[in-house]
Each structure stands twice: as structure tokens, then as C-alpha cells.
C-alpha positions in Angstrom: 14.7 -25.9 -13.1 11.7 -24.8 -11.1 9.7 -21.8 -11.8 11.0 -20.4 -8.5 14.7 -20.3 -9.3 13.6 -19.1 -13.0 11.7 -16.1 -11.2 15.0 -15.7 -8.7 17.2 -15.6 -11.9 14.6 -12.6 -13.5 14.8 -10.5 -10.5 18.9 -10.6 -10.6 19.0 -10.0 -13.7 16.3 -7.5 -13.7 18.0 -5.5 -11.3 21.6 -5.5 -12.6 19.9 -3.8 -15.7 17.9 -1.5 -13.0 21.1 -0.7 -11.4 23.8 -0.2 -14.3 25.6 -3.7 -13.7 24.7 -4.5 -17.2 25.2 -1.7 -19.0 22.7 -0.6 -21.9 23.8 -1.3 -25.0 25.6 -4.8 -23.7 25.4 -8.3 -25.3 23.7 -10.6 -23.0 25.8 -13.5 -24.1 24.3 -17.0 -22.6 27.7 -19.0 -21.1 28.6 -15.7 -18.8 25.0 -15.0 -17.8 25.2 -19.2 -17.2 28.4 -18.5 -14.9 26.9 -15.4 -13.4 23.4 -16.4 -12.4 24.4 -20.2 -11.9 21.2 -20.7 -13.8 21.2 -23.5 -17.0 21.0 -21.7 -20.3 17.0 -23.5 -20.9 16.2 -21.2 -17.9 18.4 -18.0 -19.1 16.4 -18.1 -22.6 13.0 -18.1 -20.4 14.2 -15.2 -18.3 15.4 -12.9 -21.1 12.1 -13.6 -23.2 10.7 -12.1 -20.4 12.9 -9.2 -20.0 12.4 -8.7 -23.7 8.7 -8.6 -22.9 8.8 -6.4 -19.8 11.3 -3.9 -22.4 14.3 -4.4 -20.8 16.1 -6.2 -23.6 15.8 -6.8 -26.9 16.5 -9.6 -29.4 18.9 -8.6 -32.6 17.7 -10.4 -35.2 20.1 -13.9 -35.3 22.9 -12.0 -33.2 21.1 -12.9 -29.6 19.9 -10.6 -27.1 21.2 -7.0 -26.0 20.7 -4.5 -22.9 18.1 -2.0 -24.7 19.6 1.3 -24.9 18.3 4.7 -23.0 17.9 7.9 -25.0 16.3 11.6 -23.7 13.2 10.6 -26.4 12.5 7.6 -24.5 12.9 9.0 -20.9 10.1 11.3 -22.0 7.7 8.5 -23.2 8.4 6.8 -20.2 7.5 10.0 -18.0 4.5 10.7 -20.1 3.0 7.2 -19.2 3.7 7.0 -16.0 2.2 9.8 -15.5 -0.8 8.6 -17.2 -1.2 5.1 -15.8 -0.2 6.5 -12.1 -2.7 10.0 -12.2 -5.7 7.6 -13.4 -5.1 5.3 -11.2 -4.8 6.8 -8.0 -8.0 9.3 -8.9 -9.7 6.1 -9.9 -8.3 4.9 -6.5 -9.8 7.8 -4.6 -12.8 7.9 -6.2 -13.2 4.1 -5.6 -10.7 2.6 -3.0 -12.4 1.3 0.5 -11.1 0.3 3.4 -8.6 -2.3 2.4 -7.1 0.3 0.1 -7.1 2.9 2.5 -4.8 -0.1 4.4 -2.6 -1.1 1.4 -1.5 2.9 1.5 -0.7 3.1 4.6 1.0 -0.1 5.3 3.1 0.6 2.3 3.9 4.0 3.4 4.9 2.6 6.6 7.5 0.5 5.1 8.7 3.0 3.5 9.0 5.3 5.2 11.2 3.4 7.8 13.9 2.6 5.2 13.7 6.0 4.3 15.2 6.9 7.5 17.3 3.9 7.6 18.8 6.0 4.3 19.6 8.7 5.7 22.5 7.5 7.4 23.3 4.3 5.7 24.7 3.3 2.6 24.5 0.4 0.7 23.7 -1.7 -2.7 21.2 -3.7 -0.3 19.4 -0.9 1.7 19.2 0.8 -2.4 17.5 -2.5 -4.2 14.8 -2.6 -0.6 14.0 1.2 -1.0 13.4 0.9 -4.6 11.3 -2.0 -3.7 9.3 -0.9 -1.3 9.3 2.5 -3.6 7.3 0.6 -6.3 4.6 -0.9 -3.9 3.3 2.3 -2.1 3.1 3.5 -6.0 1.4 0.5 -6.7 -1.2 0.6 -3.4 -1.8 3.8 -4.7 -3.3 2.8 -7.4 -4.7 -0.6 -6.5 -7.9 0.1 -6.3 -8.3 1.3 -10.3 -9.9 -1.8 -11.4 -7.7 -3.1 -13.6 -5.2 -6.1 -13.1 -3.8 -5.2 -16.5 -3.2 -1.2 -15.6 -1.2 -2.6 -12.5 1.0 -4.9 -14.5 1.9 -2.0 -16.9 2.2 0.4 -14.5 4.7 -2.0 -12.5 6.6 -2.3 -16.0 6.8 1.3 -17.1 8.3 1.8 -13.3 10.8 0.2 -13.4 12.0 1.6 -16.9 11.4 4.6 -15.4 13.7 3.9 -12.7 16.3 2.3 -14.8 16.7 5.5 -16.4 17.0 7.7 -13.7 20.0 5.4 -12.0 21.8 5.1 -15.5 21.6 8.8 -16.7 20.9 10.6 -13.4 23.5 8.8 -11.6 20.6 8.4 -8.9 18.9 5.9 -7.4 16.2 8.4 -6.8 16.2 8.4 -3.0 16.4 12.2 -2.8 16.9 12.3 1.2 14.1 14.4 2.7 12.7 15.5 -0.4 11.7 12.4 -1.3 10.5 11.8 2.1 8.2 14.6 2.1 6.8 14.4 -1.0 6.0 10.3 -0.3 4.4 11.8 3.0 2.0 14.2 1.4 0.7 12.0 -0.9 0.0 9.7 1.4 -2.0 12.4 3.6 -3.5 13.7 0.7 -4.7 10.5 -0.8 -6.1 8.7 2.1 -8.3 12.4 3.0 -9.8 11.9 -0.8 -8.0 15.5 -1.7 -7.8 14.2 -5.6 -7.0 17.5 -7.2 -4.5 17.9 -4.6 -3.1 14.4 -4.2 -2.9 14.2 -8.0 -0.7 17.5 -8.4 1.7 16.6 -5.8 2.1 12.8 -7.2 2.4 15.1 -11.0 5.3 17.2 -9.2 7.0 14.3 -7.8 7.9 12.4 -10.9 8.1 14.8 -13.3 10.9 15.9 -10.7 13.2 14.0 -12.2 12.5 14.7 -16.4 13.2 18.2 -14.6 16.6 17.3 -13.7 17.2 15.4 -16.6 17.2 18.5 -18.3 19.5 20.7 -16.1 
């Protein structure tokens, strides 16, 4: 099976984790993933191997492979480095970031921003998995000019934990109407007129937004 229907069979799977279709905790069992993903079980043990590695699953000794669980302890590591991989980056991005980046920002913004709108009024499992996605690459232009190929691929990884846990024990997506929109919008602003200290305390505010809520 070709790498491109092994890298379709990731992302489905990858977001029924995201969005609590496979619930933590649940065994990954490889003849109803093979039924479910239409996908041969060669290609199912390459695709959770990576999920194992991007810390979405985990193997259980000879037993196979489960959903990994979420727990308040772990919400709180993931917060705590995403907030350190996403406030170096973007200063580093500030401090660094030309033209081009100032052009990844916006265009990314742009996207979003027009889902954002489209969410307003409309509901749905697609218009969700396209906002989360476009979500995760204005947070990645953000920081894209940082320097490092391997602090964007962690930073990718740790977001979408991050997100995992805020639609299984938030009950949210995280699209929090025009909250969210505002919040996107002024860092934006602030990022692209090189306000660091103030572009990095309103990115600070935005995500810790949610370990807030977690606690109420």
C-alpha cells in the first residue's frame, strides 16, 4: 500500500483519537481498525507505530496497542510545553521572521479567520476537523521562522495532544466563538508590528485559557 494511503489512514485515525471516536483507554484491535479504515493490517502496524511515536497510543507489552489515556497531570505538562515551544518560537519569530514570515502569518490568519465566521453559524464534524486545521498552521506560521525544523515538529505534536484533551475533557473543540476570534486577531496584529512582550502575553493568555477552564 503506498505511502499516500498509509499517511490518509494516519490522519483518520489521528483524528478519531483527536475527536473522542476512539475513546482513551480503548484497544486498538487490528481486524476492526482493518474494517474501519479499509486499510491492510501491514499498513495499520505502520500507522499506529507512528501514533505511538507522535504519543497518541501506546503499545501494552504483548497485549497490542491502546488509546493512551488523559489525566489533569498530563493536561498540565502538555500546557507547560506548549507554552514553551510556542512563546520561544514566536519571540524567536519576531526577533527573526522577514518577509515571507510576515506572509505565512497572515495568509494563515486569513484562512482562519474565514472559517471562523463560517462557525458562527454552522455546525458540523467537517467545518470542526478544517478549523482545527487551519487552527494548528497560523500557530505554526507563528512560529516558523524559530530556526528549527525539529521545534516545529514537536510543537505540531504537543498541539495536537493539547487539543485532544481539550475535546475529550472540555467537551470542546476549542472554537470559543468570538473569543477565540479576537484573541487569534490580536496576535496576529501584535505579531506582525514586532510588539513581542505584548504579542507573547496575549498568545500566554490564550492557551492557558483553557488549563483555566479545566479547573472550573
Amino acid at each position: 500500500m503506498s505511502s499516500t494511503v498509509a499517511e490518509t489512514v494516519y490522519n483518520e485515525i489521528r483524528d478519531d483519537i483527536l475527536y473522542g471516536e476512539l475513546q482513551p483507554g480503548v484497544k486498538l484491535k487490528l481486524d476492526a481498525l482493518r474494517d474501519r479504515y479499509n486499510a491492510g493490517v501491514n499498513t495499520l502496524r505502520e500507522v499506529l507505530n507512528r501514533l505511538v511515536a507522535s504519543g497518541f497510543v501506546f503499545v501494552e507489552g504483548q497485549k497490542g496497542f491502546r488509546v493512551v489515556e488523559t489525566s489533569p497531570s498530563n493536561f498540565k505538562e502538555l500546557t507547560a510545553m506548549r507554552l514553551l515551544l510556542e512563546t520561544d518560537g514566536l519571540g524567536k519569530s519576531i526577533d527573526a521572521g522577514d518577509v515571507e514570515w510576515e506572509g505565512r502569518v497572515a495568509a494563515a490568519h486569513h484562512k482562519l479567520s474565514a472559517i471562523e465566521k463560517r462557525m458562527l453559524t454552522e455546525d458540523s464534524r467537517e467545518l470542526t476537523v478544517r478549523w482545527s486545521q487551519y487552527d494548528r498552521e497560523f500557530h505554526q506560521a507563528l512560529i516558523s521562522a524559530c530556526g528549527s525544523d525539529l521545534h516545529m515538529r514537536m510543537h505540531r505534536e504537543i498541539f495536537d495532544q493539547f487539543r485532544r484533551y481539550v475535546v475529550i475533557e472540555l467537551k470542546t473543540h476549542g472554537f470559543r466563538a468570538e473569543d477565540i476570534i479576537d484573541e487569534h486577531r490580536s496576535i496576529c496584529d501584535l505579531a506582525l508590528a514586532r510588539d513581542k512582550n505584548a504579542a507573547l502575553a496575549k498568545l500566554t493568555d490564550h492557551i492557558e485559557t483553557y488549563r483555566r477552564r479545566s479547573q472550573d
